[in-house]
N, C-alpha and C positions, 0 to 999 in steps of 0.2 A: 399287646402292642399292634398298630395298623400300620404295617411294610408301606403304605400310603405315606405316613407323618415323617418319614426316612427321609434326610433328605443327602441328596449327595450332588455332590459341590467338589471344587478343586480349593485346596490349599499351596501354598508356598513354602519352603525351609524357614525362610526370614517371617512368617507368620506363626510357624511353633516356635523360635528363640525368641520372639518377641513376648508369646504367652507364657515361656518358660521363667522369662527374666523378671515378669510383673509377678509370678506365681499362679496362674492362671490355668495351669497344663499339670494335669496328675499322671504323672508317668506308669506310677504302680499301686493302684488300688487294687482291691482285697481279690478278686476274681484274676489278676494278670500274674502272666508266668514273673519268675526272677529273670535279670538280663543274663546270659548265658553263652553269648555269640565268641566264638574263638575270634582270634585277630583274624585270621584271612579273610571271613566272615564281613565283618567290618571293612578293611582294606577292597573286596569288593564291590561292596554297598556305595561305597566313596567313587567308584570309578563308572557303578552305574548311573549311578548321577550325574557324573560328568561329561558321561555319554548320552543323557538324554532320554535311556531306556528305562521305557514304567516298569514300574515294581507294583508287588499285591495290593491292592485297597487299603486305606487305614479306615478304623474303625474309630467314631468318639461318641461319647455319651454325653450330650450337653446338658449341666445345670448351674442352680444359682446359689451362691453363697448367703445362706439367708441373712449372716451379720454384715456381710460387706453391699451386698445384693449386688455381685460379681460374677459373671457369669465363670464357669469353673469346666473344663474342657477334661474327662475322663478316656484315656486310652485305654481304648477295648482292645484293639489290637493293632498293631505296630510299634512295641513301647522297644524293641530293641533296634527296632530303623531308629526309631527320632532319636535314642540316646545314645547311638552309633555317631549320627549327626551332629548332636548338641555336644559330645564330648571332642570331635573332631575339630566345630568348629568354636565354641566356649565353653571349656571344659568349667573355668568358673561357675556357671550357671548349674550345674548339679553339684547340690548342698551334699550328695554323698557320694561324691566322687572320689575314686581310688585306682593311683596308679598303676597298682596290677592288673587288675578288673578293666579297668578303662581307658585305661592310655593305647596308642597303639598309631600306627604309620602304615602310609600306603606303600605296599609291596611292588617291589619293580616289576616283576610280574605281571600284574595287571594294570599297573597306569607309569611308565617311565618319567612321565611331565612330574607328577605330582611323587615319585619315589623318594621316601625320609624328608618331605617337607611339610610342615606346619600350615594348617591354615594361614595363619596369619605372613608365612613366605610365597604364599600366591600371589601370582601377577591379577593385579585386578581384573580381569576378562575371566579369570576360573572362579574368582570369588564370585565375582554376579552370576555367572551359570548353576553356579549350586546353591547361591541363595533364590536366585527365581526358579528352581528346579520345582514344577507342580507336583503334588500327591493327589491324586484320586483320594476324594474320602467319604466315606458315607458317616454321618453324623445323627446317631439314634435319639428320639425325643426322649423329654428329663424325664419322663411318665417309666422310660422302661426299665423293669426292675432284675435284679442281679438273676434271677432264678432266669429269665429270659435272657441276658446276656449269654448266660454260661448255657443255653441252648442253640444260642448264636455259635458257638466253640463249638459243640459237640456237630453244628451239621455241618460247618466248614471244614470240619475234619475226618468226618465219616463218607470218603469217599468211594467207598467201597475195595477199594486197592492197598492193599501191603505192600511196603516200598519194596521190589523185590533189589536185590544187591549193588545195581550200579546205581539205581537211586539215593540207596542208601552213602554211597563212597563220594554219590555229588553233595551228599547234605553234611557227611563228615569232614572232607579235606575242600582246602581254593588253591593249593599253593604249586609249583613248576608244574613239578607231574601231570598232577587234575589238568590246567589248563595247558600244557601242549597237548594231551589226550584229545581233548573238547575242539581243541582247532584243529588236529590234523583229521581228525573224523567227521565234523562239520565241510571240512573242506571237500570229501570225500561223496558230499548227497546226495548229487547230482547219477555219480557212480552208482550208489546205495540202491537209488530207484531205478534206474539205466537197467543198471544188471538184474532187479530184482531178487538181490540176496537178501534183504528185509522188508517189509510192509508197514506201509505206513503204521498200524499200533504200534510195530517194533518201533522204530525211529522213535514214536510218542515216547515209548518206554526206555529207552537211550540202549537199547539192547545194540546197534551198529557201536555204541560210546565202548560198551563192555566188550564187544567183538576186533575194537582196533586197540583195545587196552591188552588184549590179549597176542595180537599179533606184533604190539612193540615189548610183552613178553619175550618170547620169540626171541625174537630181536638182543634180547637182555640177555636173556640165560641158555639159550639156545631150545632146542625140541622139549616139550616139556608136556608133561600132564596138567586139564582145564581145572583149574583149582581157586576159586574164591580166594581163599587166605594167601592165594601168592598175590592174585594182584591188590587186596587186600592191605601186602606189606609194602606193595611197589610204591602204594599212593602214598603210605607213610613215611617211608625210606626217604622220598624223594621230593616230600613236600614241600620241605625248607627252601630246598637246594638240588637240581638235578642236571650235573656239570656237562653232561654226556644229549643233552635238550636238542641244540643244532642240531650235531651229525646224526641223533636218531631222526629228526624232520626231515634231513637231507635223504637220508636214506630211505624212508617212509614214504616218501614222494617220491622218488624213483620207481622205486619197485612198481608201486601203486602207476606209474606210468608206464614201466615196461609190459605192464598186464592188459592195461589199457591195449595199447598198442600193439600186445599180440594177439588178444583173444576178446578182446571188447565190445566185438559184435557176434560173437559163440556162447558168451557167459550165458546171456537173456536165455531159459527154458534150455540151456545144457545143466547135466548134475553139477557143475562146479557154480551152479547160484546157489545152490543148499550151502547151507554158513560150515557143516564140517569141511565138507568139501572146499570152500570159497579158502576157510582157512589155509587148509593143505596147500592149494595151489598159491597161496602167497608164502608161505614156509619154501617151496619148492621155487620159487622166484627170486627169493634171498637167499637161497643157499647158493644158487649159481649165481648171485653177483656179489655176493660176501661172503657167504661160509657161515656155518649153523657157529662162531666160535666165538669167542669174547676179545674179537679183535677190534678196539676203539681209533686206532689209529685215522686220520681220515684218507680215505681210498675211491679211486676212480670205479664203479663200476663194472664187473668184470662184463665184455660182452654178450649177449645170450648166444648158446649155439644155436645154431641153423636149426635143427630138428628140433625144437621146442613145442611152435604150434601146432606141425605132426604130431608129436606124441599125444600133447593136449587133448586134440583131435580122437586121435585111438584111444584114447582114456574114455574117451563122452561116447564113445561108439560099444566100446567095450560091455561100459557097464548098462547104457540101453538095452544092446542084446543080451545082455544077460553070459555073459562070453567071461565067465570070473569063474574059479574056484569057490565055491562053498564057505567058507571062512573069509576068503575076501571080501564075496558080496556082501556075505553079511557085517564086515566094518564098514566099508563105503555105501551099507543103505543105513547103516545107524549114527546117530546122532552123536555119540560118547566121544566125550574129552579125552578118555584112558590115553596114556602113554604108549603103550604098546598099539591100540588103533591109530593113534599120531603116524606113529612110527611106520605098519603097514599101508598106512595111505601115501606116505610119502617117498616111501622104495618101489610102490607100484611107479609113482611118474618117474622114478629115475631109470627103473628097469627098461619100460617103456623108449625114452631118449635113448637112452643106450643100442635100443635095435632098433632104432630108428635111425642114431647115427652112424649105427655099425652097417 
């Protein structure tokens, strides 16, 4: 095949249900995965759309029906977008449609306009936006053969990287959890790169996503040891339905501003931009405005005491000089989740306050 003869072009939604309806669109030939997308899945596809924002490339293989001499439109890849689409918007049009498999509604969650309605209860202004919604597509000549396709797959997927864990929880769960995580940590980037608690690979790698997933931990269950399989179960627990969503944002956003605002210009090149540490000092932030405790109630804020920034201060001085016990330094130079390191990280800043307010 000559990458030359490629050619790539834009399509429209309303030009795949058109090919779909004549038969003209092979959704799943012999080299494509089975459709497999959970409903969030879906319900978010519907909303990216509706927002405007591109999604991956499709890929097609054009050729011709030699009895009809038809041109016959093979999907290489995108066959679970378009029949995300096509079941969305005419479910009639796939001959093996099945309501378990393929039914399914946009989640309030990510589109309120369009939550539990039907394509066809759209106000016309949503309907033309997702039927003129363009794809990117690149359209392989009829010349190239399966053995090349399925080499197409192997290098768009041989990126050299293993999802490590929070990639993996974006590609598992769409539902409350995932997406207040994704906004309140997004919202946070500016901070992110401010302070220099992540670099840009991280951020690439959604490591800030896994690092505020862990501090609305926190938040949940109080001090706790860094553990995969907890937040693991949070995304689960809470996919559906996560009643407690507000007042964790409200709170999330406080804190993250009380820190701001006391030590925002100390963070940049003090130990508290190191993510164990960054943690601690946001654990140590909500516990004096809420308490490490599983109180949901909604509450004002407790005020910070006076000697906050001081201690903060002697904390970044401390451990500069080197001015630690043996066992201390060596949890505040290491990296480890452990419950007990939590724990002595966080009795240092309270000891601290304490002789600072005393």
């Amino acid at each position: 095949m000559n990458p030359r003869n490629i050619q790539r072009t834009v399509f429209k939604v309303s030009d795949f249900l058109s090919w779909q309806r004549i038969g003209s669109l092979l959704l799943s030939p012999n080299f494509q995965r089975r459709p497999v997308w959970p409903k969030g899945a879906k319900s978010l596809l519907i909303d990216t759309v509706v927002s405007g924002i591109p999604i991956p490339i499709i890929f097609l293989r054009e050729r011709t029906d030699l009895k009809s001499l038809e041109p016959i439109r093979e999907v290489v890849d995108g066959q679970q977008r378009l029949r995300t689409l096509i079941a969305y918007i005419a479910p009639q049009l796939l001959k093996d449609f099945k309501s378990d498999r393929d039914d399914f509604e946009v989640k309030r969650v990510h589109n309120r306009e369009l939550a539990g309605k039907r394509f066809a209860q759209l106000p016309p202004n949503l309907k033309k936006r997702i039927l003129d919604y363009e794809f990117s597509v690149h359209v392989l000549p009829s010349d190239t053969e399966d053995r090349e396709v399925l080499q197409i797959f192997a290098r768009m997927n041989s990126t050299g990287y293993k999802l490590n864990d929070q990639e993996s929880r974006n590609a598992a769960y769409f539902g409350s959890f995932k997406t207040l995580i994704y906004e309140l940590s997004y919202e946070q980037l500016n901070r992110w790169r401010t302070w220099k608690v992540f670099s840009e690979t991280d951020i690439a790698r959604m490591k800030e996503v896994e690092e505020t997933s862990d501090m609305v931990a926190t938040m949940l269950v109080g001090l706790h040891a860094k553990r995969q399989g907890l937040l693991d179960e949070l995304y689960r627990r809470y996919d559906e339905e996560f009643p407690r969503r507000k007042e964790i944002a409200r709170r999330f956003r406080g804190v993250m501003d009380q820190m701001d605002s006391a030590h925002g210009r100390e963070i940049p090149g003090s130990p508290f931009s190191r993510k164990p540490l960054f943690n601690t000092l946001f654990t140590f932030h909500y516990d004096l405005a809420y308490g490490l405790g599983p109180t949901w109630k909604r509450a004002i804020p407790r005020p910070l005491p006076r000697g906050v920034r001081e201690a903060v201060r002697r904390a970044s001085d401390r451990i500069g000089r080197g001015q630690l016990s043996e066992e201390l330094a060596k949890v505040l130079r290491g990296a480890t989740g452990h419950l007990p390191s939590r724990r002595m990280r966080l009795e240092f800043l309270r000891e601290l306050l304490t002789d600072v307010e005393g």
